[in-house]
C-alpha positions in Angstrom: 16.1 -44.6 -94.3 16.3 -41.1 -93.1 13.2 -39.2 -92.2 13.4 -35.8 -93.2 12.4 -33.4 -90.3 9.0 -32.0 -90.6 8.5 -28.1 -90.9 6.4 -25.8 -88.3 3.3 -26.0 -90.6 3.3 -29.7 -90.3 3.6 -30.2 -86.7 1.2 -27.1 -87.0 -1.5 -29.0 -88.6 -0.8 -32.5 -86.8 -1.8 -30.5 -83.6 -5.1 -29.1 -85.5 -5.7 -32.3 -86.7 -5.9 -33.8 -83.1 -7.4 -30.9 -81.5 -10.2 -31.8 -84.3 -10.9 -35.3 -83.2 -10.8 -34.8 -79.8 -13.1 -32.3 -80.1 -15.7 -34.9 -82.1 -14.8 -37.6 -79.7 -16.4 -35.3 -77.3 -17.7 -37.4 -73.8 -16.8 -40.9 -75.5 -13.9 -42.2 -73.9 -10.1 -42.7 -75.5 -10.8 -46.6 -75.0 -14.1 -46.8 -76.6 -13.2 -44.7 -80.1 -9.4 -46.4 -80.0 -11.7 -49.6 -79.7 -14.4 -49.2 -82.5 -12.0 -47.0 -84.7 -9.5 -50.5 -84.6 -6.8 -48.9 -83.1 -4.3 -48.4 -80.0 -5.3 -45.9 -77.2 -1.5 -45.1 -77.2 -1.6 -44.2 -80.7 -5.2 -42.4 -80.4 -3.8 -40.3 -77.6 -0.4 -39.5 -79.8 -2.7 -38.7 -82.7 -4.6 -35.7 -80.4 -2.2 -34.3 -78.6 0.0 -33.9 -81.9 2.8 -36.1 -81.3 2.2 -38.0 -84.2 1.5 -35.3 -86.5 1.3 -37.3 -89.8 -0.6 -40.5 -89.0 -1.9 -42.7 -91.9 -4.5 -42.2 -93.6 -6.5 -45.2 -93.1 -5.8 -44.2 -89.3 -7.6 -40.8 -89.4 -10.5 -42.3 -91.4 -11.1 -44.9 -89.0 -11.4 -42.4 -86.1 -13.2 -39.5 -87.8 -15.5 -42.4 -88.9 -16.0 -43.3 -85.3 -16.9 -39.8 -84.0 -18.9 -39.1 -87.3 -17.2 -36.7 -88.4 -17.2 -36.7 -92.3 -13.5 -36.6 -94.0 -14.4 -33.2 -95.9 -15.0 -31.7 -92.5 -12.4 -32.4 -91.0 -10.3 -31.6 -94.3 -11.3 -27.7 -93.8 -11.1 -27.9 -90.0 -7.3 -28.4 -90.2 -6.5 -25.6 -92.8 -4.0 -23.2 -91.4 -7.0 -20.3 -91.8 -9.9 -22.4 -89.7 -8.5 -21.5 -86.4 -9.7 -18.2 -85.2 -6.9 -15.7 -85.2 -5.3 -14.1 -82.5 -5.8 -10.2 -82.0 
């Protein structure tokens, strides 16, 4: 199976999306939200720094979830216009 590249916006929002939850994970450690959110610190760290800019659903529930952050918050925080612009 070939993956098909993804475009800037996507690798745009990936990196929104993990600036979001590391932002909510605020003083909690990678190990203790990759712990109760059932998941890989590896794949916690990839998620926030953007190198896995599409992860799974069920992934990004489980860690917004953890930091209590509610999925329809962190829906609008990753739309292209919720990021400040620069002048």
């Amino acid at each position: 199976m070939v993956r098909v590249p993804l475009t800037s916006e996507e690798r745009e929002r990936g990196e929104r999306l993990g600036c979001v939850l590391r932002e909510a994970r605020a003083g909690r450690s990678m190990v203790d939200v990759a712990n109760e959110a059932g998941i890989s610190v590896e794949t916690l760290r990839k998620i926030e720094t953007g190198r896995i800019p599409t992860p799974a659903f069920f992934t990004v529930a489980a860690i917004a979830d953890t930091v209590g952050l509610p999925l329809d918050a962190l829906r609008a925080a990753v739309e292209p216009n919720s990021l400040p612009q620069a002048s």
